[in-house]
MDTraj code that builds the backbone (N, CA, C; nanometers):
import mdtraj as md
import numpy as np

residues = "UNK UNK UNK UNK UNK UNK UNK UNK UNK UNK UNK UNK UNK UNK UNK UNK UNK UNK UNK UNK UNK UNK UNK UNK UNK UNK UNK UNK UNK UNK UNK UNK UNK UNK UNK UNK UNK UNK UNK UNK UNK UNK UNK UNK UNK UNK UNK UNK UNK UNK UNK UNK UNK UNK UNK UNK UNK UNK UNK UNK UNK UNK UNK UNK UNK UNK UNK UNK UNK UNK UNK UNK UNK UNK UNK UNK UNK UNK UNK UNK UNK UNK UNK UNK UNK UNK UNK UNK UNK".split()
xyz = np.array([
    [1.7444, 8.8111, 6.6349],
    [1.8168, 8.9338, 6.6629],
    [1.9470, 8.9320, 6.5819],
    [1.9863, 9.0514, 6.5095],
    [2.1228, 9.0630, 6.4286],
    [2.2173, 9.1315, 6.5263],
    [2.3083, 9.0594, 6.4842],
    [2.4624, 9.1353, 6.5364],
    [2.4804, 9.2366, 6.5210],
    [2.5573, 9.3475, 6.5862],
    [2.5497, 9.4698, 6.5609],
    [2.6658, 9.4620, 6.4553],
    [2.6248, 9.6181, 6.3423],
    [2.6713, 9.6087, 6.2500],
    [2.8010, 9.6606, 6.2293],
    [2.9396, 9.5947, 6.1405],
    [3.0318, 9.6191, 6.1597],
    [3.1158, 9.6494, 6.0012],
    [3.0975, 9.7259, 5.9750],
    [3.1317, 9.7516, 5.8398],
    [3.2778, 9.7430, 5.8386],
    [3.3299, 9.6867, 5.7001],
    [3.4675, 9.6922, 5.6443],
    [3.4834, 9.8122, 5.5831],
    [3.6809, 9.8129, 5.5487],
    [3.7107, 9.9131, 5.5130],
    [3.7371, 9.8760, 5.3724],
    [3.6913, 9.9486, 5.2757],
    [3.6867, 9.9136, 5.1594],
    [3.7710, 9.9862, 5.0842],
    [3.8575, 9.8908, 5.0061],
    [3.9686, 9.9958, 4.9024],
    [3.9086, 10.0798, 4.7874],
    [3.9571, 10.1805, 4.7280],
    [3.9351, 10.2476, 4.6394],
    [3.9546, 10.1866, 4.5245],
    [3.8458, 10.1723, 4.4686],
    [3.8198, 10.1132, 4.3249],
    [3.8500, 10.2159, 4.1730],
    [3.9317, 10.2283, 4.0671],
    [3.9327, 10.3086, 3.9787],
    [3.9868, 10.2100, 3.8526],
    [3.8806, 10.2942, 3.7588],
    [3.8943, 10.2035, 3.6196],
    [4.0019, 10.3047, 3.5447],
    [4.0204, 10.4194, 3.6005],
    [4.1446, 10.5236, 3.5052],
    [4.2511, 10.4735, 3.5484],
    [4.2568, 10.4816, 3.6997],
    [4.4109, 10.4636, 3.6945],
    [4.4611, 10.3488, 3.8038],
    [4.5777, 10.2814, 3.7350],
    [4.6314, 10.1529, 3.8043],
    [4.7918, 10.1488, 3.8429],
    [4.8247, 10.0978, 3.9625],
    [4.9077, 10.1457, 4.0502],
    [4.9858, 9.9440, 4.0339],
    [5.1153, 9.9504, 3.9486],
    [5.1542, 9.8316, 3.9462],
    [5.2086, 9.7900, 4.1067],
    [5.2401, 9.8838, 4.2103],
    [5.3213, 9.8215, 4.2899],
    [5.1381, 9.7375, 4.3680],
    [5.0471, 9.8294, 4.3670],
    [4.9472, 9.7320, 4.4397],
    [4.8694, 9.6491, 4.3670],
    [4.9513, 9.5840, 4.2972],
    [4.8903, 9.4295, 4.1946],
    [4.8805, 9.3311, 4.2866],
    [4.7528, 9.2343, 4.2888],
    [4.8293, 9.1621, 4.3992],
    [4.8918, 9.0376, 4.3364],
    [4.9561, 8.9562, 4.4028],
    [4.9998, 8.8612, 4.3188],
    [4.9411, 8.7544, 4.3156],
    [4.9790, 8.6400, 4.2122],
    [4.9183, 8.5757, 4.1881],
    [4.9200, 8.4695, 4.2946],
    [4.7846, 8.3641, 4.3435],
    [4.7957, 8.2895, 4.4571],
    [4.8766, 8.1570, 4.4039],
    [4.8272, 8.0900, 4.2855],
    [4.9098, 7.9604, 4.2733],
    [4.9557, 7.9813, 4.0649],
    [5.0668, 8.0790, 4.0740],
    [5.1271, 8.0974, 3.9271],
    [5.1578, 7.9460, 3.8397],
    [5.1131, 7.8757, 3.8900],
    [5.1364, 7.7299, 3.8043],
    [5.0015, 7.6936, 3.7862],
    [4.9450, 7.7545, 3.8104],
    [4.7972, 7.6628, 3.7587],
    [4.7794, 7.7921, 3.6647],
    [4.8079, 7.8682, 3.6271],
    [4.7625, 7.9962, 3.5381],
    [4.7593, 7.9170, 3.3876],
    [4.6979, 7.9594, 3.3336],
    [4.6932, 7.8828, 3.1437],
    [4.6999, 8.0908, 3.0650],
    [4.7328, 7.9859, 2.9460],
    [4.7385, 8.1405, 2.8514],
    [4.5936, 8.2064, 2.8105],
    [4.5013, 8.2501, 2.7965],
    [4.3822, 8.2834, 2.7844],
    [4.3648, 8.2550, 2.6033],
    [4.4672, 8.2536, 2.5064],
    [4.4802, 8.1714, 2.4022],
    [4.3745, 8.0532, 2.3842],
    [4.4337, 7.9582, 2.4874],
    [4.4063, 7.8533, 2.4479],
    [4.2424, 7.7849, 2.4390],
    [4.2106, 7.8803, 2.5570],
    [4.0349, 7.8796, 2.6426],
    [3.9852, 7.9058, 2.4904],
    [4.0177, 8.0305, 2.4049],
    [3.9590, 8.1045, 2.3029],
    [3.9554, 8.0001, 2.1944],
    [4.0714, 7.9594, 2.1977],
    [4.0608, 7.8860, 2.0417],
    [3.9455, 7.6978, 2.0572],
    [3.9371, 7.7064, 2.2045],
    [3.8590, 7.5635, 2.2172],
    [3.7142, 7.6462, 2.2084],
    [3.6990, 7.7247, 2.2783],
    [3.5416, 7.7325, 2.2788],
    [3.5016, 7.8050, 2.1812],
    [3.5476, 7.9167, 2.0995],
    [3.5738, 7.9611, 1.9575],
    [3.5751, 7.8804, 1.8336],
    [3.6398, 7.7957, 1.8091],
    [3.7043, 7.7318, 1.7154],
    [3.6966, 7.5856, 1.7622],
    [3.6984, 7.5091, 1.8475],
    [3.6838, 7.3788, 1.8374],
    [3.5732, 7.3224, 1.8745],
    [3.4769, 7.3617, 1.9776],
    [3.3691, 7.3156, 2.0428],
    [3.2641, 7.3471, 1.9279],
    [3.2418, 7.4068, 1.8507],
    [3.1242, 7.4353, 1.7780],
    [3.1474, 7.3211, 1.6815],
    [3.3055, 7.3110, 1.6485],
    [3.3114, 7.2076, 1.5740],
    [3.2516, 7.0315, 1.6207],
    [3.3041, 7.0173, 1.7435],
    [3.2922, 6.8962, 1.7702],
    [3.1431, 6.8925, 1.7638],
    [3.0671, 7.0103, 1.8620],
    [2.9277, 6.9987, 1.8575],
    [2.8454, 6.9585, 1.7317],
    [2.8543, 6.9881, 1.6460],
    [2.8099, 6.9968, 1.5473],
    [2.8212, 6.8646, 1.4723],
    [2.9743, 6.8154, 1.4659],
    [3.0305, 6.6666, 1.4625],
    [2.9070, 6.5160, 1.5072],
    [2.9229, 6.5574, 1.7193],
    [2.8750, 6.5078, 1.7360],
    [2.6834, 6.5008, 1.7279],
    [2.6275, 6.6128, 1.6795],
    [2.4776, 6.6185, 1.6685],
    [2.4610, 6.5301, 1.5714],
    [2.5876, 6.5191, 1.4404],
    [2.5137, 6.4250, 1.3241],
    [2.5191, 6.3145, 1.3465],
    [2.6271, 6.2779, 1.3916],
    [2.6290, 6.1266, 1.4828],
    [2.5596, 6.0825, 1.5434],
    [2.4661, 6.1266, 1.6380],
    [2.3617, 6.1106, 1.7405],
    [2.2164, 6.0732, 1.6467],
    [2.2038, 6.2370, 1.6152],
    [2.0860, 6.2414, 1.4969],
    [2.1684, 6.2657, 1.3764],
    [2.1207, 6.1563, 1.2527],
    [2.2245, 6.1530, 1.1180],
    [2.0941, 6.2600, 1.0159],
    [2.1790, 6.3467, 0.9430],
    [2.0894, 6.4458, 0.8701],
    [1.9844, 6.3573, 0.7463],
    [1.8898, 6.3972, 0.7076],
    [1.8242, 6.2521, 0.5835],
    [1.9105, 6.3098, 0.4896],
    [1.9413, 6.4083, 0.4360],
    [1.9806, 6.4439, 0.3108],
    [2.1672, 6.4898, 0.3341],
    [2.2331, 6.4196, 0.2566],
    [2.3411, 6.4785, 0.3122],
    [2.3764, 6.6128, 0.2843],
    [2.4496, 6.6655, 0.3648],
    [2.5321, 6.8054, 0.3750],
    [2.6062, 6.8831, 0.2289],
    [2.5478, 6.9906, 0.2036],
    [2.6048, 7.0508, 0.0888],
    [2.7081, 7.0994, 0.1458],
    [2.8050, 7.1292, -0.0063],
    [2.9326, 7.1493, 0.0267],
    [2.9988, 7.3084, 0.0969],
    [2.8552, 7.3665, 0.1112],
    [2.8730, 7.4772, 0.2006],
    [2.9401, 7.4828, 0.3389],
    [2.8417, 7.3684, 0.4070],
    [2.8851, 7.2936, 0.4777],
    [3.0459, 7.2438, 0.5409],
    [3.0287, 7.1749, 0.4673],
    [3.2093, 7.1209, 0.4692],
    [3.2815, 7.2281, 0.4924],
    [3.2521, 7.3613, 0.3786],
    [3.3387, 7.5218, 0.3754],
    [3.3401, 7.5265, 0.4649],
    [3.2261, 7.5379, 0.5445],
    [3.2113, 7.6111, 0.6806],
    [3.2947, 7.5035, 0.8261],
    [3.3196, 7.4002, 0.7989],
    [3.3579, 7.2852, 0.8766],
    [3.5302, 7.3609, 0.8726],
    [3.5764, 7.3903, 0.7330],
    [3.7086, 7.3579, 0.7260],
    [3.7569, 7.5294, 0.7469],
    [3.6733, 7.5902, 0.7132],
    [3.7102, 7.7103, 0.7597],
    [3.6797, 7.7663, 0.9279],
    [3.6554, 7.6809, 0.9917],
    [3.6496, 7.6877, 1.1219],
    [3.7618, 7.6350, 1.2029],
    [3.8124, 7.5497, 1.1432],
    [3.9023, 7.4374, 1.1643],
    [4.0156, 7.5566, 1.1290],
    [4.0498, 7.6136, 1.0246],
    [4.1199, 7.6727, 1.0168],
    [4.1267, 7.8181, 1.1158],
    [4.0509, 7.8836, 1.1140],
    [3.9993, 7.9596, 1.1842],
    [4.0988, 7.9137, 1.3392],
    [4.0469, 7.8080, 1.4176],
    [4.0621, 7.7409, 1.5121],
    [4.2220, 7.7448, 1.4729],
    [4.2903, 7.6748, 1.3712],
    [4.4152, 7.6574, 1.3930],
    [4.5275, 7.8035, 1.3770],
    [4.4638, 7.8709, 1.2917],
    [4.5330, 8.0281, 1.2962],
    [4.4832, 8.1051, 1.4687],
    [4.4270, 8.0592, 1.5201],
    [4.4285, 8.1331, 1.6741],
    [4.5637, 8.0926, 1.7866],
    [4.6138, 7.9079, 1.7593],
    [4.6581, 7.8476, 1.8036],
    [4.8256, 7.9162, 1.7632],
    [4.8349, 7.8989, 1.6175],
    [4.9392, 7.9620, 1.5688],
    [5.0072, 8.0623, 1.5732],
    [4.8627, 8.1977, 1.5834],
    [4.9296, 8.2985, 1.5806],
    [4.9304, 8.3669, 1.7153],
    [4.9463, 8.2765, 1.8098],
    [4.9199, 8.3444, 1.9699],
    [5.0044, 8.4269, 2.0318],
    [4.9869, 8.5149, 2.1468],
    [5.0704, 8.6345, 2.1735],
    [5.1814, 8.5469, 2.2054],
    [5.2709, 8.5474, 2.2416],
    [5.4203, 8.5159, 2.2665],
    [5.4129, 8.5783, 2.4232],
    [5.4593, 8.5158, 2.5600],
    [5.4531, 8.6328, 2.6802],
    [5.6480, 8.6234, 2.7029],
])
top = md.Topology()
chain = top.add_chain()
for i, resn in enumerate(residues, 1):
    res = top.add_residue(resn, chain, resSeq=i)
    for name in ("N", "CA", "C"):
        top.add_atom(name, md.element.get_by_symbol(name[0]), res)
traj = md.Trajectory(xyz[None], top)
């Protein structure tokens, strides 16, 4: 047998328009990170390491043309111009 049913009151949801005084605030403002930083690791560094570590594991038979490398160092860079040029708050 179910409980009888007791519905909540549900706030008004709108994607046009936003009302700063009912922001709510934040629960613990010290654990917050810049959303920067998330971008430039899983963007820009994790593909790198991945990739790092696959040849290490399994080593390629033929080595890596220098496309390669381009693509290594222009990621790397890539990765370090995200770090660099981040919003300022």
């Amino acid at each position: 047998m179910l409980p009888p049913e007791a519905p909540l009151a549900m706030p008004a949801q709108s994607l046009t328009q936003f009302a700063r005084t009912e922001r709510r605030a934040w629960a613990a403002p010290q654990l917050a990170h810049a959303p920067w930083l998330a971008r430039s690791i899983v963007f820009g560094g994790a593909p790198i390491i991945n990739v790092l570590f696959a040849m290490t594991v399994s080593p390629p038979k033929t080595a890596p043309s220098m496309l390669w490398y381009l693509g290594i160092v222009l990621a790397s860079v890539g990765a370090g111009m995200v770090l660099y040029f981040r919003p300022h708050s």
